[in-house]
C-alpha positions as CSV (number, residue, x, y, z in Angstrom):
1,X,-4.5,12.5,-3.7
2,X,-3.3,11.4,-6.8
3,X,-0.1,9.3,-7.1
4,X,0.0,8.0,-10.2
5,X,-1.1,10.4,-12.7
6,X,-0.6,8.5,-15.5
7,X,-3.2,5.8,-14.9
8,X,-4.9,8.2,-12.5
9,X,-4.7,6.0,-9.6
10,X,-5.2,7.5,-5.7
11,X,-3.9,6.6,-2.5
12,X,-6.9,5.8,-1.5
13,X,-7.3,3.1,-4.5
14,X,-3.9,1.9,-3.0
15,X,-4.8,1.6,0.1
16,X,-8.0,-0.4,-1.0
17,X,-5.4,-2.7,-3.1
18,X,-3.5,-3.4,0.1
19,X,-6.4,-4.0,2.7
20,X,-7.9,-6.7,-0.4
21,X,-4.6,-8.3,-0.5
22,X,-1.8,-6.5,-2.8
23,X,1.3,-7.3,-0.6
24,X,4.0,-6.2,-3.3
25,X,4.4,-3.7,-5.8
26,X,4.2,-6.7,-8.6
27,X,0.4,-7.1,-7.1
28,X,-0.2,-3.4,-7.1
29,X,0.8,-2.9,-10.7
30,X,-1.1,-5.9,-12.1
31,X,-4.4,-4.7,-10.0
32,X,-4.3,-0.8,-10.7
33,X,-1.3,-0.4,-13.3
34,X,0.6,1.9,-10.8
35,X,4.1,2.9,-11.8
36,X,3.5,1.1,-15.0
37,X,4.4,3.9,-17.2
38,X,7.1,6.5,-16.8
39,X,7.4,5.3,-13.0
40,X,7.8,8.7,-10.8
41,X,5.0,7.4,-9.2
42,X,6.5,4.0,-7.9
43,X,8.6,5.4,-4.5
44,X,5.4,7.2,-3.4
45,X,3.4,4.0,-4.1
46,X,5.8,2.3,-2.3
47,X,5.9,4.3,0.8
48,X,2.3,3.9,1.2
49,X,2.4,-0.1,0.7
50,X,5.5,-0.1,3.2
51,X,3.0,2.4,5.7
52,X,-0.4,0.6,5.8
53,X,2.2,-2.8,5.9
54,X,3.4,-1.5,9.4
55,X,0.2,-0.7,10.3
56,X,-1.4,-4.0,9.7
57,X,1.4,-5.7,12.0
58,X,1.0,-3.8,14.4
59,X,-2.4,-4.8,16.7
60,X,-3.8,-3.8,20.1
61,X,-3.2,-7.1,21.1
62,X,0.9,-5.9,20.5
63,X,0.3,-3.8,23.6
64,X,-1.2,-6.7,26.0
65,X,0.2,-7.6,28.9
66,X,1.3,-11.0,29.4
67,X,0.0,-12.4,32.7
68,X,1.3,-16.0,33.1
């Protein structure tokens, strides 16, 4: 889906960003111009940075049971 229409930039692309390093949405606008321009697109943006962010902390290896 599109999120920022005016530089025609997916969430897909976004995610991409993210898993190739963008941690901020300073890194996200100088990589793919997102909410550069009239900026309704920022908040959705930054839901999905804030999203794949949780998902990244959160491993399989969370779940393990500690045996000690």
């Amino acid at each position: 889906m599109y999120v920022c229409v005016c530089r025609a930039v997916t969430d897909s692309q976004i995610r991409d960003a993210i898993c190739d390093g963008a941690c901020s949405m300073r890194e996200l606008r100088q990589r793919l111009g997102v909410a550069s321009e009239c900026g309704r697109c920022s908040q959705c943006a930054l839901g999905i940075l804030r999203g794949q962010q949780q998902t990244s902390v959160q491993s399989p290896s969370d779940n393990a049971v500690a045996y000690g």
